[in-house]
C-alpha positions, 0 to 999 in steps of 0.5 A, a space after each residue: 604561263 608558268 610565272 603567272 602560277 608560281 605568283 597564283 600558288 605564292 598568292 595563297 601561301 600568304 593566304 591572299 587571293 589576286 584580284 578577280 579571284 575567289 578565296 577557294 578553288 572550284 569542287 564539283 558536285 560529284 566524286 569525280 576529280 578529274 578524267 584523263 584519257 579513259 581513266 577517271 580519279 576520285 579522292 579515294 580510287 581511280 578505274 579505267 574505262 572501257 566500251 564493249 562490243 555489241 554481241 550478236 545473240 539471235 540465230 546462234 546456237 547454245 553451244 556458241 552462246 555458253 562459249 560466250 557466256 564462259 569467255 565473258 566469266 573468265 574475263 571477270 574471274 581475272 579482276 579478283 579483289 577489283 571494284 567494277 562499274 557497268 552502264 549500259 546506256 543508249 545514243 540516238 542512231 546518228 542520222 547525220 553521221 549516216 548521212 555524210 557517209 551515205 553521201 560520200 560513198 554515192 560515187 557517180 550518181 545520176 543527175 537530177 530530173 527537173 519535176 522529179 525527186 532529186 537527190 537532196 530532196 532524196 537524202 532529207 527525206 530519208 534522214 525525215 523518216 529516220 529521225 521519227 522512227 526515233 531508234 537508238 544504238 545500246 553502249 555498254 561500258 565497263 569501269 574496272 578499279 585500277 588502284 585504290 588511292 591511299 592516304 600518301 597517293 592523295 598527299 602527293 597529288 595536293 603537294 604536286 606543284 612543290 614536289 614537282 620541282 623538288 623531287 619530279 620522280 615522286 610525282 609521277 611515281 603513281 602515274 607509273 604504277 598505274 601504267 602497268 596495271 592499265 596496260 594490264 587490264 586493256 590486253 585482258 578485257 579486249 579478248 573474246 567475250 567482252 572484245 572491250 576497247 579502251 573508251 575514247 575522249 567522245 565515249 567519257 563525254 557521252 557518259 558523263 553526260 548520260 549518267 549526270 543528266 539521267 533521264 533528260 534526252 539525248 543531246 544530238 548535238 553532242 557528237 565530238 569532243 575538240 581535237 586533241 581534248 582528253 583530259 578534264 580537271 576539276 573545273 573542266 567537270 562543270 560542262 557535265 554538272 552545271 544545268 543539271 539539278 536532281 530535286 526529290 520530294 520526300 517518300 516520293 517514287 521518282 526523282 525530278 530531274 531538271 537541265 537546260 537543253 538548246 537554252 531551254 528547260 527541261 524535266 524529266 521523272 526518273 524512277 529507279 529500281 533495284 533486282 531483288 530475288 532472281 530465281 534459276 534461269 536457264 540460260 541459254 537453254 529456255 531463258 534469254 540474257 536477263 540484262 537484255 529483256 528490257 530491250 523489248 521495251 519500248 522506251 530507253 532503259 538505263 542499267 548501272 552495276 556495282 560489282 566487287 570480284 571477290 577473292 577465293 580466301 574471302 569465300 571459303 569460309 562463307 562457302 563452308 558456312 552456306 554447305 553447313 546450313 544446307 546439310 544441316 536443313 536435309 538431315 531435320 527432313 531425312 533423320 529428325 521426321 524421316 521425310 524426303 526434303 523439298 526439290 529445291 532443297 535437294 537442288 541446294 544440296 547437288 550445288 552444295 556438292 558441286 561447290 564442295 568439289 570446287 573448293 576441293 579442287 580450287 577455285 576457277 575462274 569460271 567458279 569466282 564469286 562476286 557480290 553487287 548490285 544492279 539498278 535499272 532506270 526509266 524516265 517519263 515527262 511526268 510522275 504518272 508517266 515514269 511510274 507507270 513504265 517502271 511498272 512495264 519493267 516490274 512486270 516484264 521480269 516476273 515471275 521470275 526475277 523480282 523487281 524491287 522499286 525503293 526509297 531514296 531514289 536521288 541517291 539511287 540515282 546518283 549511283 549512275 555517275 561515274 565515281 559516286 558511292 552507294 546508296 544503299 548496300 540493300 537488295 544487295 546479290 550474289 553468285 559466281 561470276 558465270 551468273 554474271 556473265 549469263 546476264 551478256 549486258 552487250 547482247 543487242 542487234 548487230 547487222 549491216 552497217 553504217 554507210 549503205 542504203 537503208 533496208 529497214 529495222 530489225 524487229 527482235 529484242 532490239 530495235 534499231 536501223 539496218 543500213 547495207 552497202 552491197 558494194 562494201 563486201 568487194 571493195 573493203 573486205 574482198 569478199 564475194 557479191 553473190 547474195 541469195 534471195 530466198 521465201 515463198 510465193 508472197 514473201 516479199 521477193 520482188 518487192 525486196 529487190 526493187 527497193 535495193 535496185 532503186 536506192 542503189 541506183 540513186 547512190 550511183 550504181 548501175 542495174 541490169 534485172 532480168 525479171 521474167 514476170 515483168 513487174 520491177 520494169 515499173 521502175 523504168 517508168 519512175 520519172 527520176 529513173 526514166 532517161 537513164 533506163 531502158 525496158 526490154 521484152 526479150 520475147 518481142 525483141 529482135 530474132 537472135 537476140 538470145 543467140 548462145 554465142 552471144 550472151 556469153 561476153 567475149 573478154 576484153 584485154 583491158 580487164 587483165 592488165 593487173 595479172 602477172 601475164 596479161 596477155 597469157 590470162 587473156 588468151 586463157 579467158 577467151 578459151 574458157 569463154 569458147 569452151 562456155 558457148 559450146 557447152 551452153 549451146 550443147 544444153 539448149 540444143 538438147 532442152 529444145 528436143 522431146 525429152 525420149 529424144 534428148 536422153 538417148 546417149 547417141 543424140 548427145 554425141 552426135 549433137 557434141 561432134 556437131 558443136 565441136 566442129 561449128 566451134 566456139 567464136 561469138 559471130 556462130 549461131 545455132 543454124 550453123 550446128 542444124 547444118 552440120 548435122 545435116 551434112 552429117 546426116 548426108 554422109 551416113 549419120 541417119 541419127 543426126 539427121 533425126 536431131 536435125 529433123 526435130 531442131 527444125 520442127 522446134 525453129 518454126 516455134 515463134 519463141 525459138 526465133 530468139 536464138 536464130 538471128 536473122 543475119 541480114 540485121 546487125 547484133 541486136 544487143 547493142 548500147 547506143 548510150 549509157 543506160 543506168 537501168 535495163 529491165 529485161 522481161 520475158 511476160 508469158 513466159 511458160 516455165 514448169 511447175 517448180 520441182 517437176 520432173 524433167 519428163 513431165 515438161 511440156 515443149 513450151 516449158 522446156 523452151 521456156 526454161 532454155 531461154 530463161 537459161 540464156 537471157 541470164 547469160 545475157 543479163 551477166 554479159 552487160 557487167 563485162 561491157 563496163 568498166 570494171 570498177 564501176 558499181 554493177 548489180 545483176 538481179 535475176 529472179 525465178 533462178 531456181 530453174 537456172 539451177 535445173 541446167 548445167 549452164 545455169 550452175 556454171 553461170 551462178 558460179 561465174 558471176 559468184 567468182 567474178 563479183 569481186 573482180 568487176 565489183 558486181 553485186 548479184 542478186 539471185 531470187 528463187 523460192 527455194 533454197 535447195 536449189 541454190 545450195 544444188 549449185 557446187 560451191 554457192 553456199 561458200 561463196 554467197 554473201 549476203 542472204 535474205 530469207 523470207 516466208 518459208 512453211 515447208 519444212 525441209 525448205 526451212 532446214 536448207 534455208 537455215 543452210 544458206 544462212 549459216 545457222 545453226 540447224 535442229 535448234 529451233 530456227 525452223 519453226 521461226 521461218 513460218 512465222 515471218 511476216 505474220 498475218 491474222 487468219 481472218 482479216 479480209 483487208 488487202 495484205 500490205 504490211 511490210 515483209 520481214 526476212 532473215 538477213 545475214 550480211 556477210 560478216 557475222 551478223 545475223 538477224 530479223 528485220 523488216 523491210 521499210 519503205 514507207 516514207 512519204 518521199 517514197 510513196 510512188 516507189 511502193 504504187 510501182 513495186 505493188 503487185 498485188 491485183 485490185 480490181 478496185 484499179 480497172 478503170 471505167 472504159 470510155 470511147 476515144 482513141 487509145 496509144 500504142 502497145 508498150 515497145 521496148 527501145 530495142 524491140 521492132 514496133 509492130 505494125 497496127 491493124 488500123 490508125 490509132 490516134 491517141 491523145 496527146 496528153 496520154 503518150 510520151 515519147 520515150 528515148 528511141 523516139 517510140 510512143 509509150 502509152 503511161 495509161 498501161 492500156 490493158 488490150 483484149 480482143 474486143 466485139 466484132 460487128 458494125 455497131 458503133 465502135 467502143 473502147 476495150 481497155 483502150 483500144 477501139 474495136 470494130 470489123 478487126 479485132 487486135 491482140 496485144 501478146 503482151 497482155 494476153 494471159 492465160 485466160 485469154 489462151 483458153 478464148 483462143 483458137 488451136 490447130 488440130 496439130 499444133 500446140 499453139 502457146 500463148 507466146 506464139 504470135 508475139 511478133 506481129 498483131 495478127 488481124 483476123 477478118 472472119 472467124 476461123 472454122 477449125 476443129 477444135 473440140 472444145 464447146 463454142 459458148 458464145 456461138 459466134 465461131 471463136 
């Protein structure tokens, strides 16, 4: 190639030019020469280029914002004597980049269900919902003069092919100059503050066609650069200009700006403004960054600062005269009419003061002044609509900072591309560069990341997507999975952890959710999820189920092979799995007993000497400790045979049939095939009033509290039959109770601390924070928190614990307004809830939670828990299907033959019958008039009791002994028949009269 541009440079000395060519070279239309890397040349000055990081602004306290404001200062303070180019521009969220790494990080996903939603159709909807929410990512980059070129700089560049081969060290003499101040300037803008990167061949491609094509849309196609491409020459500047025009009536509010985009033509009306007159804000005490309130808006806004870093010589003069006019206005008030001056004047006087000490002491680089200009640009499809948002920016600002809409506006719009000059030196201000700083251009939403589900959007200054990948916190930074989930009744909880188990569960992780109220077993019945999940009611599953000794999983020597010794890390396990049984044993024995009984000290010692002997192997069962005690009791220990005595009165209890395994059966829990999904439900559960005192415990609560107790203990065990690098979640809600108990404490902390060794996330839901942070420990290794609802106020405080955020600030208050909703609107309240989400590393913001695709329509009729008696459906005679059945709970035996329609049942995977109406059974009439369908089932001589849809309701209808305290979980086993009414003494009224 060389050849060719030695004849080409000869061809013009003599002034001819070769066939096909023109008799001048290509000038772009804009100031700019050339781009190499990130450094852009002009005829007169070249700067480099850089991009800031986003800074996070929400939920920080003033203290960590003034540390910021003063990092940035002293960054800028540096480049004295420098010319300085800010943009702050917006990308579109890229959808498809999202997209190929949500793809590619779903490992292992489930296969598709023919007639159900695959995972294409999964992935396009998503990417559908997100491409109309039409949100957009703010870049800031900053241009900072490097050198100015002078005269013999320009005559070397036009003489460079000559001198190349006559002196190559001239040449490259500037080149090398520069690379001691680029390098300068790369190590001073990437420290905290600005945390700036040098800008890469895709970010100078972005910018360019930003600044040139001002207004116009984004192009989403302009996603990279060719490989290996970094530097544009004169003629390579085309791609930017060409196809873009700039065309402005005269005296005219806006400028028409024209492109061609996809091979068609597009306009845009461009108004730019100008700030004018700012007064003292106080930042970040009451006001906000000023560069960061067009955020709010909800169009694009385009910002574009020329700054020039003035030295301290240049300022002393023109600080001295400003001091001289000050005083000089003070002593006409004080001496001339013997009035006090104005507030504002004294203001100026205390500044006055301040910079007199400042030029006393010498200039900081937190004092350097700056002068610049700042111009903001918005864009409409039309005149009418560009003015009229450019009047929403003038009327965001004020009264305090005065927006000013000049003439010119194609110069002012040029202002925009890299490299151009001035417009005007009108509106032009001044100040330090702290006033600068205070701006924080790059204050913005930062949460989340790039790869995992999507949650939703933040809903503060700035708008944009929140993606999160719970497995990235164990896999990229080794970090714990433990996340807390925390708010109010009607937060959002439940609602919250079915949208993360479902996505995840379609990307390909596994979930074992232990939900004690039962409505996320809804997503079991999701026909994509339905054969790979599995719906347990633990209070109708088989006896023993919850045995102590068997939810603690025993340790497998596969899970060590990594440790220095693997069979002494083994041993060492399996002793602390012993020792938890034991101790887990020790508590629910305890809990099953009168309160009076289980706080004397002696009934704790004879009920440890009594565990300690049955030993802590996974074949023991809590009938053997009940023996032991009474072996005790024989030979002289009269209290463990009162222990003893009171354990057996609490074995007859229905529930209690759970932790007593019937051992003529194998272990209940066991896996046949690999489930994706278990949904673990305890309906009817009676646990206590959240907070009560343990006194104040009834025998049902407290039994209920114990096997919810276990049956999280069985939901952590499923993460240890796994392989350990698998993708698990464990979801247990209502563990505010957990916390009550010591075993619940050593459970939270264990899966906290194994999270990241067997790569789990686990999930914790509780009302109140408190009682998480009560667990030793969980607020260092938490992750991930999401904070809705919270009205009380000491909630609030710990709330703000958890989430790492700075306390007696202000925050408190904002947690009683999430998910805001008007006082008198009757309409049924399903607007999406909004939480406080802190993701583990760093970020911190509001965001709501979105599920409101068309693809995931029948996710949110699944998750839906709020009652609507408008759903009951109008009872018809016709046989109903049987009571829903869990895979591993024994089919009850039916009072009489129930024949459903065959169009109504389905069977499930262990060949049982499930009845997809969700037949809500109540007992119904007895009599012998024609039989009619209660709620699906038919009533006649019997009457038919499904526990699990008996409620409490129904309890107050039911018959109790005179002994006895019968809880509505009592009869969960069997249906029970009943041929004639019952005569008991009960003493409540009997309304209806017919005995019952």
């Amino acid at each position: 190639m060389a050849a060719p541009e030695r004849t080409s440079r000869r061809a013009r000395r003599r002034g001819r030019a070769r066939a096909g060519e023109g008799g001048s070279g290509y000038t772009p239309s804009i100031a700019l020469r050339s781009i190499d890397g990130h450094l852009t040349r002009t005829g007169t000055q070249v700067m480099a280029w850089y991009r800031l990081a986003a800074q996070a602004w929400s939920f920080r306290s003033d203290g960590q914002r003034e540390v910021l404001i003063r990092q940035i200062a002293a960054q800028l303070g540096e480049m004295q004597g420098r010319w300085l180019h800010m943009r702050v521009t917006t990308r579109p969220y890229p959808v498809h980049m999202w997209a190929e790494s949500f793809d590619q990080n779903a490992m292992g996903r489930m296969p598709d269900v023919p007639g159900a939603l695959g995972w294409d159709g999964f992935l396009e909807g998503e990417q559908r919902h997100l491409m109309g929410l039409s949100m957009a990512d703010k870049e800031v980059f900053l241009g900072i003069e490097v050198s100015g070129r002078g005269l013999l700089d320009r005559w070397v560049e036009r003489a460079a092919p000559v001198l190349d081969r006559i002196a190559p060290s001239a040449v490259r003499a500037e080149l090398a100059a520069l690379e001691s101040e680029v390098n300068h300037l790369d190590v001073l803008v990437a420290g905290s503050g600005l945390d700036a990167v040098p800008a890469s061949a895709e970010d100078m491609a972005w910018l360019m066609h930003r600044s040139v094509a001002l207004g116009l849309p984004a192009p989403r196609g302009l996603s990279s650069v060719p490989r290996g491409v970094s530097t544009w020459e004169a003629e390579d500047l085309a791609a930017f200009t060409e196809g873009v025009d700039l065309h402005q009536e005269p005296y005219a509010p806006t400028v028409q700006v024209v492109g061609r985009m996809r091979s068609q033509t597009v306009s845009r009306n461009v108004a730019v403004l100008s700030l004018g007159l700012m007064e003292g804000l106080r930042i970040p005490e009451i006001d906000d960054p000023w560069m960061q309130h067009s955020d709010r808006l909800p169009f694009p806004v385009e910002w574009s600062a020329r700054m020039y870093i003035r030295r301290p010589e240049d300022v002393t003069g023109e600080l001295q005269r400003q001091m001289g006019k000050v005083r000089s206005q003070i002593r006409h008030y004080t001496h001339d009419h013997d009035l006090d001056p104005p507030m504002s004047l004294a203001r100026q006087a205390d500044r006055v003061l301040e910079v007199e000490d400042e030029l006393t002491t010498g200039l900081t680089q937190l004092n350097t002044r700056l002068y610049g200009w700042w111009r903001i640009a918005v864009s409409g499809r039309d005149e009418a609509e560009a003015t009229t948002r450019a009047q929403q920016v003038v009327d965001l600002y004020r009264p305090k900072v005065q927006i000013e809409h000049p003439e010119a506006q194609y110069r002012y719009a040029r202002e925009f591309i890299p490299g151009e000059p001035l417009a005007s030196t009108a509106y032009r201000r001044r100040g330090s560069v702290t006033w600068a700083a205070s701006g924080v251009p790059a204050a913005t939403a930062s949460v989340g990341d790039r790869r995992g589900i999507m949650l939703g959007e933040t809903c503060t200054a700035t708008r944009r997507p929140v993606a999160w990948d719970p497995w990235l916190a164990q896999e990229v930074r080794r970090a714990s999975g433990l996340t807390a989930i925390v708010g109010g009744l009607g937060s959002g909880k439940s609602f919250l952890t079915g949208l993360v188990v479902y996505k995840t569960l379609r990307a390909g992780a596994r979930w074992t959710v232990l939900d004690p109220s039962g409505p996320l077993a809804e997503l079991a019945r999701l026909p994509e999820l339905a054969p790979f999940s599995r719906h347990i009611n633990l209070l109708r599953a088989d006896p023993g189920i919850l045995n102590p000794y068997r939810v603690v999983a025993e340790p497998r020597p596969d899970h060590f092979a990594d440790d220095e010794d693997p069979e002494r890390a083994w041993k060492r396990e399996r002793s602390l799995a012993a020792a938890t049984r034991r101790r887990l044993v020790l508590d629910v024995l305890s809990g099953l007993l009168p309160y009076e009984i289980s706080r004397q000290p002696h009934t704790r010692i004879v009920l440890l000497r009594a565990v300690r002997e049955v030993g802590g192997a996974p074949d023991r069962h809590p009938g053997m400790v009940i023996d032991t005690l009474r072996r005790h009791a024989a030979e002289g220990e009269d209290h463990a045979g009162v222990v003893a005595d009171f354990l057996d009165e609490r074995r007859e209890l229905p529930q209690a049939a759970l932790l007593f395994p019937d051992e003529t059966r194998a272990d209940p829990w066991h896996a046949d095939r690999d489930y994706r999904l278990t949904v673990l439900t305890m309906q009817g559960l009676s646990l206590p009033r959240p907070g009560s005192p343990r006194e104040e415990w009834t025998d049902n609560e407290a039994l209920g509290v114990e096997l919810l107790n276990l049956a999280s203990w069985l939901t952590q065990r499923t993460i240890y039959d796994a392989d350990r690098n698998l993708r698990k979640g464990v979801a247990l809600d209502e563990t505010h109770f957990l916390s009550q108990v010591p075993t619940g404490k050593v459970l939270i902390d264990r899966l906290a601390r194994d999270s990241r060794k067997f790569n789990v996330r686990a999930l914790f839901a509780s009302q109140l924070a408190g009682d998480l942070l009560r667990v030793s420990g969980f607020a260092s290794l938490v992750n991930a928190v999401f904070v809705g609802r919270t009205d009380d106020e000491e909630a609030q405080s710990e709330a703000l614990r958890l989430l790492r955020v700075p306390t007696d600030v202000g925050y408190e208050e904002m947690l009683g307004t999430l998910s805001p909703r008007p006082r008198h609107d009757d309409r049924p309240d399903d607007t999406p809830r909004q939480f406080v989400f802190a993701d583990g590393h760093g970020g911190v913001e509001k965001i709501r939670i979105d599920l409101e695709a068309p693809h995931l329509e029948h996710i949110r009729d699944a998750l839906d828990t709020n009652p609507d008696a408008a759903r009951v459906k109008p009872r018809a005679a016709g046989p109903a299907g049987p009571e829903l059945t869990a895979p591993d709970e024994p089919t009850p035996l039916p009072a009489a033959p129930r024949q459903p329609p065959p169009s109504a049942v389905v069977p499930d995977l262990d060949g049982d019958d499930i009845d997809l109406r969700g037949a809500d059974t109540r007992i119904g009439p007895v009599g012998d008039a024609d039989p009619v369908l209660v709620g699906g089932v038919r009533a006649g001589a019997v009457q038919v009791v499904s526990a699990d849809v008996l409620d409490r309701a129904d309890l107050d209808s039911a018959e109790l002994f005179d002994d006895e305290q019968l809880d509505l979980l009592d009869e969960l086993d069997d249906e029970w028949v009943v041929d004639e009414p019952r005569t008991g003494q009960d003493p409540r009224p009997d309304p209806d009269g017919d005995g019952r």
